[in-house]
N, C-alpha and C positions, 0 to 999 in steps of 0.2 A: 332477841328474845330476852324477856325480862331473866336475873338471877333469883334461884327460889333462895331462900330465908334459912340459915343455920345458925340462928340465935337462940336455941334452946327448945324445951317440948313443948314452953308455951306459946311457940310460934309454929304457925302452920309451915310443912316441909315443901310447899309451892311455892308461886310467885304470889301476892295478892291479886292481881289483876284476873289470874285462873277462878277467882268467886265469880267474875261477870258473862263471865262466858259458859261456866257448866258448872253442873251439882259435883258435888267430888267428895269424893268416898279415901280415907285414910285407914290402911289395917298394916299396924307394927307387929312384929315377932321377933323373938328370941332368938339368937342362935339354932338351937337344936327346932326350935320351928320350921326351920325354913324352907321343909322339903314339904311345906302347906301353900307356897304362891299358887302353883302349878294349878293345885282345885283350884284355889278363891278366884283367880283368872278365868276359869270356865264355867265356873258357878257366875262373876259379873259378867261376861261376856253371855252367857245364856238373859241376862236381864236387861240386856243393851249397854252396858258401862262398857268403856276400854282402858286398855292400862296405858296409864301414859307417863308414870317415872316409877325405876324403881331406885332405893340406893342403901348402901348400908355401910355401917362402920363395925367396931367388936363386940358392940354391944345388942344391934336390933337390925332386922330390915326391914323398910319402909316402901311399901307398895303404895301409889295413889291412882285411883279410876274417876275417870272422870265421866258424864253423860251432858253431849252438849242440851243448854236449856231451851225449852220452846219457846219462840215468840209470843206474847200475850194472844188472844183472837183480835183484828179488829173490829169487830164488833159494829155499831151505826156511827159510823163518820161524817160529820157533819165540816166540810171542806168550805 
């Protein structure tokens, strides 16, 4: 499995590769926030998203949900 990205906030706290596979939802908090995953968790999971990393250092922690993406339809294929 790929390594996610700890190059700073302007980089996304996943792997790149997680863009191709599913819509992905990023919500940071504070320290004293952090007794808010628990909702946000069942508030996505009530919408179909799952958590699929959390992690955190002294400063923030970083939840990511992810919703895998649908296939396009196909539509009239012409084989």
């Amino acid at each position: 499995m790929a390594e996610p990205h700890h190059s700073g906030k302007n980089q996304p706290p996943y792997p790149k590769d997680w863009e191709t596979q599913a819509e992905l939802r990023v919500l940071r908090a504070k320290p004293g926030e952090w007794e808010k995953l628990p909702t946000w968790r069942a508030d996505m999971a009530r919408k179909g998203w799952q958590l699929l990393r959390v992690h955190s250092d002294d400063t923030e922690l970083v939840a990511i949900f992810g919703k895998t993406r649908r296939a396009p339809p196909l539509g009239d294929r012409k084989d």
